[in-house]
N, C-alpha and C positions, 0 to 999 in steps of 0.2 A: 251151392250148399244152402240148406234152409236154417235163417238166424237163428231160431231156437234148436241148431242142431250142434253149436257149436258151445253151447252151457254144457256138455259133456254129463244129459242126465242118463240114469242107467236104472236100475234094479236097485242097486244099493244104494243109491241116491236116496231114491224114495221110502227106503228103508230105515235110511239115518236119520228123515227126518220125522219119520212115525215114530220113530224113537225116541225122539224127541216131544215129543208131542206128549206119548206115551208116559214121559215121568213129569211131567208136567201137572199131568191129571191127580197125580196124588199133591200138587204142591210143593214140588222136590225139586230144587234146583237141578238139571245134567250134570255128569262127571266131565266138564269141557278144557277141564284143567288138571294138571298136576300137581303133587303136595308143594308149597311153598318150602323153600331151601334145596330145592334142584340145582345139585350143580354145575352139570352142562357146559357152555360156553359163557363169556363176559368179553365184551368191549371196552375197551378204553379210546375215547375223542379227547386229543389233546391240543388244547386251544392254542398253548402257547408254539402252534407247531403249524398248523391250519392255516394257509394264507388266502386260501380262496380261491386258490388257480390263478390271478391275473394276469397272468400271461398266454390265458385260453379262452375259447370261447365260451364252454359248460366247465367246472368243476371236475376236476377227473371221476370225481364220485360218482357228483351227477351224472357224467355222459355213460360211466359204466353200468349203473342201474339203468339206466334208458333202455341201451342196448340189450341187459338181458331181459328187459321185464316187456317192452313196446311190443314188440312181434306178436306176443302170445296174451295180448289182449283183445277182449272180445268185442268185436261191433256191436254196437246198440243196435235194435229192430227199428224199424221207419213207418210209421209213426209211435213214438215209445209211448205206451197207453199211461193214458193221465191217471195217478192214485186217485181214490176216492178216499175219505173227503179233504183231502188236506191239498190234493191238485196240484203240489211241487213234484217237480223234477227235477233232477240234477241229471245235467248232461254235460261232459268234458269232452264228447268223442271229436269237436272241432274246434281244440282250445288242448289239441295235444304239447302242444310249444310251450306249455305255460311250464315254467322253470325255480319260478322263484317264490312256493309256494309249495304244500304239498294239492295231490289232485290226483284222481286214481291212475292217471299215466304218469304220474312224477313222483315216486316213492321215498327221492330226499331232496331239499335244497340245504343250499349254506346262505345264512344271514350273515351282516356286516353290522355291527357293534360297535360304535364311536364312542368311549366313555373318560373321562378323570379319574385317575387312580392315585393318587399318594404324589399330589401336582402335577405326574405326565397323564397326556394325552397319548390314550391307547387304541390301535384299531385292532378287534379284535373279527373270525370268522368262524360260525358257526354251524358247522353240518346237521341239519335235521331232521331227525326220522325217529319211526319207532322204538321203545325204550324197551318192548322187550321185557315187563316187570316180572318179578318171582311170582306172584301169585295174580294173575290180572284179572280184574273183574269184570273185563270185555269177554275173556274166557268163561268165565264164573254164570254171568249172563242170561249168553245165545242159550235161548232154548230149544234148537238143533243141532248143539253140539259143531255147528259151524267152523268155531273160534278155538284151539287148541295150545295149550304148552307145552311143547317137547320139550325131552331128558335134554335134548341139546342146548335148551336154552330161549330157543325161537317160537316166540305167539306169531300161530296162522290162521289165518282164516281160509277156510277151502270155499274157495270162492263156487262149488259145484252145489254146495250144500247153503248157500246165503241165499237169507230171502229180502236183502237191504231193507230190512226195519232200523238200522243204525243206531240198534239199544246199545251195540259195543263202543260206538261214537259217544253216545249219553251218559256212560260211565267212565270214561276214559280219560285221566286227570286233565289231558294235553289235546282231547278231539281227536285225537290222530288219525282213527280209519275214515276217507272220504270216500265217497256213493256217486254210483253210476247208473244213472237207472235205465233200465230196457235191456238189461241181459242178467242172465241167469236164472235159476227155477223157477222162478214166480210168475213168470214166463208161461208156465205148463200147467199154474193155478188158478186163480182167478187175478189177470193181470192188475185188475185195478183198485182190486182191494190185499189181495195174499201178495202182501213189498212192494218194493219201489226198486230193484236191481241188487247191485251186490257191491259191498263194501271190501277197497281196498289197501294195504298200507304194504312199509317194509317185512318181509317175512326172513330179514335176516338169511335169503340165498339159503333156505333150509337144506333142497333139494341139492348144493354143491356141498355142503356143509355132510349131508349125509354120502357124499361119495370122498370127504374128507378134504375137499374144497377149499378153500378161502370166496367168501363173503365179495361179491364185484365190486362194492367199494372199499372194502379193506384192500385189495387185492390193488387196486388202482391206485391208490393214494400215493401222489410222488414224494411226497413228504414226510409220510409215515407216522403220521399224524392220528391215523385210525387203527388201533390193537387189537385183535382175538388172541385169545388163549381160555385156559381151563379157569373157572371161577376165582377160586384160592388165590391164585397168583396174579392172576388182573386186578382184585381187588387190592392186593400186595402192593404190585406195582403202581398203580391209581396212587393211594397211600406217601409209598415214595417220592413217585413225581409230584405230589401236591405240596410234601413239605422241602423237598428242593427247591421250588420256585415260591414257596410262603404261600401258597393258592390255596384251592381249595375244590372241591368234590361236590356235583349234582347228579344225583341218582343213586346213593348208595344208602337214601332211606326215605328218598321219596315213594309215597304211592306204598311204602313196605318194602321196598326195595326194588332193582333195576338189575337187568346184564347190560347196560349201558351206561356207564359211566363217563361223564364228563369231568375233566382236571382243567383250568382255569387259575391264572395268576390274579385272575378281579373275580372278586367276590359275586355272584352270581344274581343277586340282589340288583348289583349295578347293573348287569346286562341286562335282566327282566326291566329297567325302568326305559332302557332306551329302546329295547326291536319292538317291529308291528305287532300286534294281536288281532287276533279275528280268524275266520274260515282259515283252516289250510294253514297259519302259523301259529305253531305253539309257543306259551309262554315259557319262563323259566324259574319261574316262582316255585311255592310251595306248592306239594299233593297230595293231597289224601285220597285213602280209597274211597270211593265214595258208597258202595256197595257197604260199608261199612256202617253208613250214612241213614240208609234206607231202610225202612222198616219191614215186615214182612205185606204190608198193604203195598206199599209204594213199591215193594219188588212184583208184585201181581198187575199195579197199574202198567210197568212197562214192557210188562213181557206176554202177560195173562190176555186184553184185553184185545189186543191185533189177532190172536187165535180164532176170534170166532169166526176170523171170513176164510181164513186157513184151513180150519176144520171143514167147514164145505166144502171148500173147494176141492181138498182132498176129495172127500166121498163124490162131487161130483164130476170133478177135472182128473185128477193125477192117477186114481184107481186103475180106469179101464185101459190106461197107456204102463203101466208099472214099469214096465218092459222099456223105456226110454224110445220107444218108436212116435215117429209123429201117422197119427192114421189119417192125416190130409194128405198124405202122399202114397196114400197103399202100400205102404211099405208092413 
């Protein structure tokens, strides 16, 4: 099979992202999201419950997101064409093992938390992955409509339609989508200027979710540590369990709010002073939207101005194949 045959571009592909393109031209952000206060689904991560598996070798979490998401990840092409001008790439596709980070083959890890609480010393373990927010502005965004909120609850990204500009990365309180570059549409544009691959994170098992499902690692957690239910009452429960154990709640106004709530008996302050920061681990501090932030110039800087080598490329790469055929191969 030819590399770029397995980005699964079509007709509608390139439809969606005309479409894109399309309401851009007036200045108009995309509809990539839905109204904030969707009720849908809510998680709850309960710390004081989370041991971290050690008595395994991956996190049940972890290993269960491995298994459903590895397989149906796409190989990068060889040699993956350097962007112009910025000449980074990110490439994970030999560094699939890496666990203890996020990274577009590892959709969550759990961090370990050494902190003083109220004189004990506490260890606490934290699962991490995408939060999922009510109104995301990684959604808000993608000017290909890429990045989506469903009624269910779950921000995805359709990895068929990303061009890895990683503006959803540059909004996103916590970094969370990581980039792959050498696969997907951009692929079929001008490689080296129209993206850099395609951005990926948790998409919350949308796909089991809409066949009624449970989430691979809600589903795996031997501990029970990790909760789905309907909004109302996750948030309920959240609530409850925080003030049973005098703890306390992250994600239930960060960013504007979350379907992923964290319940914690230490204050969440304490844990953002002690885990890593940087690539691939998010903090647990404060978050604003940051779209919030940005003026209508600075939403143009980061979405507006990667268009023009897109736009070519369009007219002169993606047109005459619309049809998702590669014409190197007669097909």
């Amino acid at each position: 099979m030819d590399q770029h045959e397995n980005t699964g571009i079509t007709r509608r592909s390139f439809l969606a992202v005309t479409a894109g393109l399309t309401s851009l031209a007036g200045i108009a952000l995309p509809r990539g999201t839905c109204a904030a206060g969707t009720r849908g689904y809510t998680t709850i991560i309960d710390l004081s419950l989370c041991d971290g598996c050690r008595d395994r070798q991956l996190p049940a979490c972890v290993a269960a997101c491995r298994d459903i998401n590895l397989a149906r990840m796409p190989e990068p092409v060889n040699p993956i064409p350097v962007p112009y001008p910025r000449r980074i790439i990110e490439d994970w596709s030999q560094k699939k093992d890496v666990t203890d980070r996020l990274t577009p083959y590892n959709l969550i890890f759990v961090e370990k938390a050494e902190v003083t609480w109220k004189g004990q010393r506490r260890t606490l373990f934290i699962p991490r992955r995408c939060m999922h927010c009510d109104n995301p502005a990684c959604a808000t965004i993608c000017p290909f409509s890429a990045n989506h909120k469903y009624e269910d609850g779950a921000v995805v990204i359709n990895r068929h339609l990303c061009l890895g500009g990683a503006k959803c990365r540059t909004v996103c309180p916590w970094s969370i989508p990581q980039r792959q570059s050498g696969v997907g549409i951009y692929l079929h544009l001008l490689p080296t200027l129209a993206g850099n691959g395609v951005l990926f994170k948790c998409d919350l098992c949308h796909d089991l979710l809409a066949r009624g499902e449970t989430p691979g690692c809600i589903a795996a957690c031997p501990r029970g540590a990790l909760l789905i239910g309907e909004r109302d009452q996750i948030y309920q429960e959240a609530r409850r369990r925080a003030a049973a154990m005098d703890g306390y709640i992250y994600g239930e106004r960060e960013n504007g709010g979350t379907a992923t709530l964290y319940v914690s008996p230490v204050p969440f302050e304490k844990l953002n002073e002690v885990i890593p920061k940087g690539p691939g681990l998010p903090h647990l501090g404060p978050a604003t939207r940051r779209m919030e932030e940005t003026d209508l110039a600075g939403k143009f800087a980061l979405i507006g101005a990667p268009l023009i080598g897109i736009i070519a490329g369009l007219a002169g790469a993606l047109v005459p194949r619309a049809d998702g055929r590669d014409k190197r191969k007669g097909e």
